[in-house]
N, C-alpha and C positions, 0 to 999 in steps of 0.2 A: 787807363781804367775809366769808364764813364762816370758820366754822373749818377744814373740810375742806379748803379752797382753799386756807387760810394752812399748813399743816399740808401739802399736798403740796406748796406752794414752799418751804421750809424743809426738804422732804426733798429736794428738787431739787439747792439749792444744798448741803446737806448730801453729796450724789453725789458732785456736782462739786471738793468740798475750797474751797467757798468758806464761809469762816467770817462769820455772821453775828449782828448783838446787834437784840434787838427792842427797839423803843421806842413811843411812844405807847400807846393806848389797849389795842394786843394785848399790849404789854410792859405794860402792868398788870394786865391779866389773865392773863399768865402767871407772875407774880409771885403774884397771890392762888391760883392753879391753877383757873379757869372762869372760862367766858365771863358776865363783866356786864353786859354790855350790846352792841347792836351798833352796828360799825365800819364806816367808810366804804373802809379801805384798811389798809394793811400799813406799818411803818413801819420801819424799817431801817439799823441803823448799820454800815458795813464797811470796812475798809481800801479806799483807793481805790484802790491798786496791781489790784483787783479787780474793781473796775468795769466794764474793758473785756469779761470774761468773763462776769459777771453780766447786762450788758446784752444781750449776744451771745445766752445761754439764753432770755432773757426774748422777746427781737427773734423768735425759733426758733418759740415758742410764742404769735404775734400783736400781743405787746406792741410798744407805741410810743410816744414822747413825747407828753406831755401837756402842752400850754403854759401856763407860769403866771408870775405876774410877776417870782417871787423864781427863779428856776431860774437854777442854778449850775453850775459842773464838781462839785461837792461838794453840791451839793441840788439834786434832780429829781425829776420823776416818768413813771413808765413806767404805761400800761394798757391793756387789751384791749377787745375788742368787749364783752365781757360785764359793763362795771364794777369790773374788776377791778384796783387799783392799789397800784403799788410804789413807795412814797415815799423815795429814797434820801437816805443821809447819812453822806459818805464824810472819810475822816480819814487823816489819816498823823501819826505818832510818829517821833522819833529816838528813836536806841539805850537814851537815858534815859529817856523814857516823856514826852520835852517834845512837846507836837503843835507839829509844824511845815508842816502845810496844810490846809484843811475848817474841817467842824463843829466848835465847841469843845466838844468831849467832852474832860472831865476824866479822865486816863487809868483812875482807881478806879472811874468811872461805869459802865464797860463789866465790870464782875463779877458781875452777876446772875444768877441762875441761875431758872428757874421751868418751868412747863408748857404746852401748848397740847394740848385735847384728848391727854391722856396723852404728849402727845409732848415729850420733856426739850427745851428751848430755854435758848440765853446769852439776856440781859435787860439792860438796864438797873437797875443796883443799884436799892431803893424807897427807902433815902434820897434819893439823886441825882435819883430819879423826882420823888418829892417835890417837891427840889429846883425843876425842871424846870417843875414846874407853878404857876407864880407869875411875875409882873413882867408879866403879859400883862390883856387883860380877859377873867375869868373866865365857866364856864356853869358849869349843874348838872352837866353830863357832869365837868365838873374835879372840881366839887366831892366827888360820890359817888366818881370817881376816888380822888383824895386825902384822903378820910375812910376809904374802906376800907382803904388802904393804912396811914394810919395808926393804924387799929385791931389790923391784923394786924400791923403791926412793932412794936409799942409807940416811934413818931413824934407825937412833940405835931404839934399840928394848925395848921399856920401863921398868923397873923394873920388877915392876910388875907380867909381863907374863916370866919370869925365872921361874917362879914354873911349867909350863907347860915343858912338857918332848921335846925332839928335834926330828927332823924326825931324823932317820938316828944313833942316839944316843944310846948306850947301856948302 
């Protein structure tokens, strides 16, 4: 998925007063501010109170359920004819910031702030990204993920990803 494509649904939902946090692979690249690499889709965290609205815009513009094994009221994915996909991951909080349905997004995870093609985006914090990126089996896409993140925040570099070879490294 482009940048431009991600960058006019983000202005979309920006229109419409639907607030939304980037995560995955564009949430790291909006954290570092460019694009590293390319993405297969769009990742997306938002209050599910919002969902029915988000879907509604998306449905308008040709999108449609994508079936997949793990797909939930709180994780799904929406795409168009053109490969174009919206991977959601919908939450709800009480008044104290305890989630009380969804994705376990830790309520501090959703503070990120970064860019996409110039355009300011909310994030996923790169600690939490970090975070995020472990207890699974790893690729390179993690790894360059999460080495540059932890370059640019000053984050040690989890366990983990030591089995991955260093640039520069002989």
């Amino acid at each position: 998925m482009s940048g431009d494509v991600v960058v006019q649904l983000l202005q979309l939902f920006d229109q419409h007063g639907i607030e939304v946090v980037v995560d995955g692979g564009w949430g790291v690249d909006a954290l570092l501010g460019e694009q590293t690499r390319l993405h297969g889709d769009l990742d997306i965290a938002l209050e599910h109170k919002d969902v029915p609205k988000l879907r509604a815009l998306l449905e308008a513009r040709g999108y449609r359920d994508v079936p997949r094994d793990d797909t939930r009221d709180c994780n799904f994915v929406m795409g168009d004819k053109q490969g174009h996909e919206v991977d959601f991951h919908s939450y709800t909080f009480d008044a104290h910031g305890k989630l009380i349905f969804g994705v376990e997004y830790p309520f501090d995870s959703l503070t990120g702030t970064g860019s996409i093609q110039g355009y300011p985006v909310k994030c996923i914090s790169a600690e939490w990204m970090v975070k995020f990126h472990s207890g699974y089996e790893l690729d390179e896409n993690d790894y360059c993920d999460v080495s540059a993140l932890c370059e640019r925040f000053g984050i040690a570099l989890p366990a983990e990803y030591e089995r991955f070879p260093r640039e520069g490294a002989e």
